[in-house]
Structures are given as C-alpha cells and as structure tokens.
DRENTI-471253 format. One line per field, with one value per residue (C-alpha): residue in one letter; chain; z, x, y. Coordinates in steps of 0.2 Angstrom, whole numbers, plus 2048, in hexadecimal, padded with zeros to 3 digits. Example, Ala and Ser with C-alpha at 12.3 -4.5 7.8 and 13.67 -1.06 7.14 Angstrom:
<recs>
residu	(a s)
chaine	(A A)
Z	(827 824)
X	(83E 844)
Y	(7EA 7FB)
</recs>
This chain:
<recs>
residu	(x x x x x x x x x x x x x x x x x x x x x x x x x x x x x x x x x x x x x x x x x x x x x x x x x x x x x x x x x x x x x x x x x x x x x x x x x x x x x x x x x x x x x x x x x x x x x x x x x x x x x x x x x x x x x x x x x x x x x x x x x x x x x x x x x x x x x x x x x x x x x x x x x x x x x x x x x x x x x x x x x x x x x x x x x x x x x x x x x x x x x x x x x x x x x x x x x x x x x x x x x x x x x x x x x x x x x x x x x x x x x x x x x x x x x x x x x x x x x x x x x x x x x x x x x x x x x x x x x x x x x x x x x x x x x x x x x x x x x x x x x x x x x x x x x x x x x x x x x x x x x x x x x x x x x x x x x x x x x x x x x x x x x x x x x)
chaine	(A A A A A A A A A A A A A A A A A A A A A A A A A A A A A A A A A A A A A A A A A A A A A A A A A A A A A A A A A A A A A A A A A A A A A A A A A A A A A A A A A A A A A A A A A A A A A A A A A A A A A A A A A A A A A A A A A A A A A A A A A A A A A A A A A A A A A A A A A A A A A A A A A A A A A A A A A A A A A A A A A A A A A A A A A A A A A A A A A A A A A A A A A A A A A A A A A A A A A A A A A A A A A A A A A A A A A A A A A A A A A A A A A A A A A A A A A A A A A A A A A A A A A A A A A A A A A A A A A A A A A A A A A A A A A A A A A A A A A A A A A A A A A A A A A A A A A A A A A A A A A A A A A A A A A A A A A A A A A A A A A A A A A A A A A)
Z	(DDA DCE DC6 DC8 DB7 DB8 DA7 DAA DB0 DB5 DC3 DD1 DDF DD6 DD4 DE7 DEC DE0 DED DF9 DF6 DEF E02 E0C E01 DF4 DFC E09 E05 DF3 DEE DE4 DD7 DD0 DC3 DC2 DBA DBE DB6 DBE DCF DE3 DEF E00 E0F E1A E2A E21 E20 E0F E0E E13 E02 DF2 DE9 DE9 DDE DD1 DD3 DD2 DC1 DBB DC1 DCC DD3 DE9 DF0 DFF E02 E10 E11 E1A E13 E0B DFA DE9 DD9 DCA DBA DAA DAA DBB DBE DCE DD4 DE0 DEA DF5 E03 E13 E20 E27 E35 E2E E1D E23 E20 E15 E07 E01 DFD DF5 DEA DE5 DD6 DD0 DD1 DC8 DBB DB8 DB8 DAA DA1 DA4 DB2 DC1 DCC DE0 DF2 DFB E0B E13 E07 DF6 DE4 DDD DCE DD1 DDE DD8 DDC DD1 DDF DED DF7 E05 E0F E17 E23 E28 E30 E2B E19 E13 E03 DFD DF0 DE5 DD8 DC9 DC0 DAF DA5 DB3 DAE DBC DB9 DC0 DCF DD5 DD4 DD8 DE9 DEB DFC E05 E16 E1F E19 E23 E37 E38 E41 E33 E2B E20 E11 E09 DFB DF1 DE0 DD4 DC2 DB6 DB1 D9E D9D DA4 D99 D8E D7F D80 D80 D86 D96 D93 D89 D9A DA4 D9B D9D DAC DAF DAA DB0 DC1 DBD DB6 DA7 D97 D9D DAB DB9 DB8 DC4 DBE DC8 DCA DCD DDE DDE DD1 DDD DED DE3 DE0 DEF DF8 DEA DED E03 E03 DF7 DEC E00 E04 E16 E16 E07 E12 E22 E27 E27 E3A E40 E39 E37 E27 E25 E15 E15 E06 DFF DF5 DEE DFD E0A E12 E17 E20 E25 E31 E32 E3F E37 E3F E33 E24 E2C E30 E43 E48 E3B E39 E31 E33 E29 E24 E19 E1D E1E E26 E2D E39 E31 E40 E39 E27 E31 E3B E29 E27 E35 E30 E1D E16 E11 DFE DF5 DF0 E01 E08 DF7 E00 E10 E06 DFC E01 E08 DFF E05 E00 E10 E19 E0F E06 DF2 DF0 DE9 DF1 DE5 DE7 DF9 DFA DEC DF6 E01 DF5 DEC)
X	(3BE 3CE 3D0 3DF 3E3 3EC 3EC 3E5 3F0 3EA 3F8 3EE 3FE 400 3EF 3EE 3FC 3F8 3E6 3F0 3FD 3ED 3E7 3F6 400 3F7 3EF 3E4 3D8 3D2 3C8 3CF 3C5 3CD 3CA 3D3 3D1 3DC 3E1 3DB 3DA 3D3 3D2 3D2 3CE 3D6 3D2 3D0 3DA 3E2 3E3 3D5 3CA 3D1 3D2 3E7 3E8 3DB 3E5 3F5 3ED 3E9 3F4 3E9 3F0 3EC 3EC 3E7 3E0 3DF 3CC 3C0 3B5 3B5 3BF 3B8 3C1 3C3 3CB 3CA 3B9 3B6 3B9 3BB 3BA 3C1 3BE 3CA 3C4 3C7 3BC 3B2 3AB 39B 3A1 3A9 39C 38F 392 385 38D 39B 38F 383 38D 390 37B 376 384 37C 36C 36D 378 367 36C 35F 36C 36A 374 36E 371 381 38F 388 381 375 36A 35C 362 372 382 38B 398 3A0 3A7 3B2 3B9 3CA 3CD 3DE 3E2 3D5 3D3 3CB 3C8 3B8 3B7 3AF 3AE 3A2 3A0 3A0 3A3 3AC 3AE 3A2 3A8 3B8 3B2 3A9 3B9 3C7 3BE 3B6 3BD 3B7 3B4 3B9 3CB 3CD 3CA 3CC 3C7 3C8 3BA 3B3 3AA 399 395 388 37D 387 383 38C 387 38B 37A 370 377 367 376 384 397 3A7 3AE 3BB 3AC 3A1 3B1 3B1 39B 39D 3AD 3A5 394 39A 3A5 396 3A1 3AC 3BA 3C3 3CF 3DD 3EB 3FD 408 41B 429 429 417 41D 42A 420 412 41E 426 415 411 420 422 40E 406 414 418 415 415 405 3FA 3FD 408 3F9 3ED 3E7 3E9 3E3 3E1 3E4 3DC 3E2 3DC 3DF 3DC 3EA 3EC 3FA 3EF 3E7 3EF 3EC 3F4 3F0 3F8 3F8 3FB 400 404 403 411 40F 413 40E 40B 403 403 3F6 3F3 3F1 3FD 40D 41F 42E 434 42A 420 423 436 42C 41E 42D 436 423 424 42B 426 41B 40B 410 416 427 42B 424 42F 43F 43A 439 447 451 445 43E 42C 42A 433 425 416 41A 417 40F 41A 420 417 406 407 40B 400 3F3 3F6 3F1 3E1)
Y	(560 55A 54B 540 536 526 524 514 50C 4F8 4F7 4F7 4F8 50A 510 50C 515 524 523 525 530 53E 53C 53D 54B 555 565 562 56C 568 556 54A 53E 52E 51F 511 500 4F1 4E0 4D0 4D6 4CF 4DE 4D9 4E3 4ED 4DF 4D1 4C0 4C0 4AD 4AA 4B3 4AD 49F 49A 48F 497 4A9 4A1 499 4A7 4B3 4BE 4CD 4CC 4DC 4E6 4F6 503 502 4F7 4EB 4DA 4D4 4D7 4D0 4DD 4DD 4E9 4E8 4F0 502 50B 51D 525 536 53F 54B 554 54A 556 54A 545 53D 52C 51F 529 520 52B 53A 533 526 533 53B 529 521 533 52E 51F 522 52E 51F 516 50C 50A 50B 511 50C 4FE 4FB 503 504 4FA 502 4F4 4F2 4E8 4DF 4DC 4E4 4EF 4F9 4F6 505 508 515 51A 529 531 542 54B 545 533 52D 523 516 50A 4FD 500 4F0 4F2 4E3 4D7 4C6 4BF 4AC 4B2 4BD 4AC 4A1 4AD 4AF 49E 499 48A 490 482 483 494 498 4AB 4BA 4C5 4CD 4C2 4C7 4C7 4C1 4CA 4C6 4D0 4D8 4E3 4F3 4F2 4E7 4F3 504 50A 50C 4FE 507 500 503 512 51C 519 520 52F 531 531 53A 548 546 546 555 55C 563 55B 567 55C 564 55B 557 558 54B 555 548 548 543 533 52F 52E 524 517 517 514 505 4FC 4FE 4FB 4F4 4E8 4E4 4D2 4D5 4E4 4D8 4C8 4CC 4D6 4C7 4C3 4B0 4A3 490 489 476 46D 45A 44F 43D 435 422 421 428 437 447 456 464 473 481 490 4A2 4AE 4C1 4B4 4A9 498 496 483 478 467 458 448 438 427 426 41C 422 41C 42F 43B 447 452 455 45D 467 46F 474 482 489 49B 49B 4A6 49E 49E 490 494 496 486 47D 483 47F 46C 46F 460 457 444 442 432 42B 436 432 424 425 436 443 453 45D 458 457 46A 46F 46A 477 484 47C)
</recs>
C-alpha cells in the first residue's frame, strides 16, 4: 500500500479529484491510501437532490463550500476538524459494500488511541452510540475506492445548521439523508493531541511502520488532477445540475401580504414557476414568474432575471430584495 500526500490541502474540489485521478490512472495494480481535511465543507451524495440538504441561506452566510461526490450515501458537513481516509483498490468482486475491511485498519487505530470505537450497522463507525464516520464506496472498471469521515474535533453547532433543512420546503426523489446522534473522537482519546498529531498515529499504525511509502505526483499527474477538479467538481452543472426534480415551496408573511412561490426543478433549473398571494399589485405576477423560468436556482441568477423589474407595482410595498431572499432562507 502507498500513501498519497496531499499536503493538506483543505480544497476539497482537489482532494476529490486527486481520489479520483489515483483510481482511474495510477497503476492498477497497487492500493492507494489517502487523508485529506477540508475547510467548512457539505458533501452531498452521489443521487441525492443538492438543494434539497443544506441550509442556503446559513451556507451562504457562512461561506460553506457545497460539493458533490462520486459515492453514494447522504450529506455530511465537515471542516478542519474532520479528517477523512481514503483507500484505493482493485475490486476483486467481494469488496464493494464490506465496509468492513476497509474500516478495520481504522477501528484497531483507534482503539489503541483509547477510543471504543467499532462499525455499526452497514457503513457507520460509532462510539457509544454516537457516530464518529461515515463511509461510502465508489466502483469503476475494476477499481473502487472506499471512504470516510473521522470526526475529530468538528464544530457540531454547525453540522446541525449547515444541514438543517425543513422538509416541507422540498418534494424530491432523491435519497434523503439520515441524521444520526454524532460525537467527536477528540473526547474520547485516553491522551488529548491535536488533530494533525492523530493523522500521523494513525498514519502509521494503519501502515503498521513510521517509514511511509510515498507516491510522488509527475506533472502530468498535477495536470490531470486539476483538470478533473475544474470539469467536475468546481462544475456547477455535476454539484447541482445533477440534482433529480424537485418542488420547491417557499411561503412568506409580509406587512403587504402573503406570498408564496413554488417552483418545479428540473437538473437544478427552474422549469415552471409560481407565484400565489394576498398581497395587492396593479401588474400580473404571471409576467415575473415567467422572468425564473430557465435560471439556475442560485440567487444571482434569479437577480438578473429581475434586473429591470419594480416589484412594487406586482406586490405592492415590499421590496425586491426580500421578496427574493426569501427564496433562499
């Protein structure tokens, strides 16, 4: 086994794509082990409906990277507190979905860190009861890669809000995920050490020797890595294009009345859109619905579309603004 070294790098678009690149180019017949950590991070999964797991206007607040992975599963939030581990393997027909055997290295790392740590039920490391990793598979021609999050010393109060979604806003079919009581291992460790000192325990514990194999990336490796990050993963069209259909419902009470919009999404464009209230215009509110259809469901895009347009003769006094801040609370 050899270890790629990212050199901790926290954009995740890259790690992603240096996964990736390990399974689709490097020799075929040697495995691969990665770490990687990430700044403020949601991870949504490879079927699932983008829109419909984070919080938009707490990411955009907080400027939250949205990503999406290869992988199955549901969305997770990281950030430098979490890291994850990658391994890199030829499938040999019985090793996609034993989460086992790809876990196992990790739990006997922890354990000797002091952490009563073991799977639970299909694809989860807990302590306790509580969730410490998440793990998921991807398999392509005879290679697949498994991996996980191992979190450290995540801010918690941010995983609950950067994925706090109210479920009535969203109609899907997109695999929805499950939340699970979480912990970090940090509080468990028998001797407190920070997070890059715990990378390096277990680096070499799962290596079983301080004297790591290395993998040394030629140019042409560097090049096709960020070719992959920029066509994939910095590509709006693969984090949210992907998203199956969906329904978005926004209602909202103002001083000048009630109003509600719903959306139909189709590949995270809006493709019928409309608008309901009690609020009292002299224009049509048909004529401004029409304006969506064809943005991207991002705010900037949805501005445009309103550049020119004065919505107080549709909705009487309530500013433009508001009206389409609402859609992203």
């Amino acid at each position: 086994m050899i270890y790629l070294d990212n050199e901790d790098v926290l954009d995740q678009a890259y790690n992603f794509a240096m996964e990736e690149y390990a399974l689709r180019s490097l020799d075929e017949n040697e495995t691969y082990f990665m770490f990687y950590r990430m700044k403020p991070t949601i991870i949504v999964g490879k079927n699932q409906n983008t829109l419909e797991e984070i919080n938009h206007g707490f990411v955009k607040e907080h400027n939250i990277d949205v990503l999406r992975r290869l992988s199955g599963g549901g969305a997770v939030y990281n950030d430098e507190g979490n890291i994850s581990f990658s391994m890199i393997t030829k499938d040999d027909g019985n090793s996609f979905q034993n989460f086992a055997k790809f876990t196992e290295p990790v739990i006997r790392a922890l354990q000797k860190l002091g952490v009563n740590a073991k799977l639970s039920g299909r694809n989860d490391i807990e302590v306790d009861g509580k969730k410490i990793s998440g793990n998921a598979q991807f398999a392509t021609k005879g290679r697949l890669y498994s991996h996980g999050t191992l979190l450290f010393d995540v801010d918690l109060s941010m995983l609950e809000k950067a994925l706090q979604v109210d479920p009535e806003k969203y109609l899907s079919k997109g695999v929805k995920s499950v939340r699970s009581r979480v912990t970090t291992i940090r509080e468990h460790l028998a001797n407190d050490m920070d997070i890059l000192a715990f990378k390096q325990i277990l680096l070499e514990s799962i290596f079983e020797t301080p004297d790591i194999p290395r993998y040394t990336f030629t140019e042409a490796d560097k090049r096709g890595i960020e070719k992959l990050r920029a066509e994939r993963y910095r590509n709006w069209d693969w984090t949210y294009g992907k998203s199956p259909k969906a329904t978005i419902k926004r209602k909202k009470r103002f001083p000048a009345g009630t109003i509600e919009f719903q959306l139909a999404l189709q590949k995270g464009q809006v493709k019928e859109a409309t608008i309901y209230g009690d609020f009292f215009g002299t224009e049509d509110v048909a004529e401004l619905a029409e304006k969506l259809i064809g943005c991207r469901f991002e705010r900037e895009e949805m501005d445009k579309a309103w550049a020119d347009v004065e919505t107080k003769a549709y909705f009487g006094n309530i500013e433009k603004e508001v009206i389409l801040a609402m859609l992203f609370e």
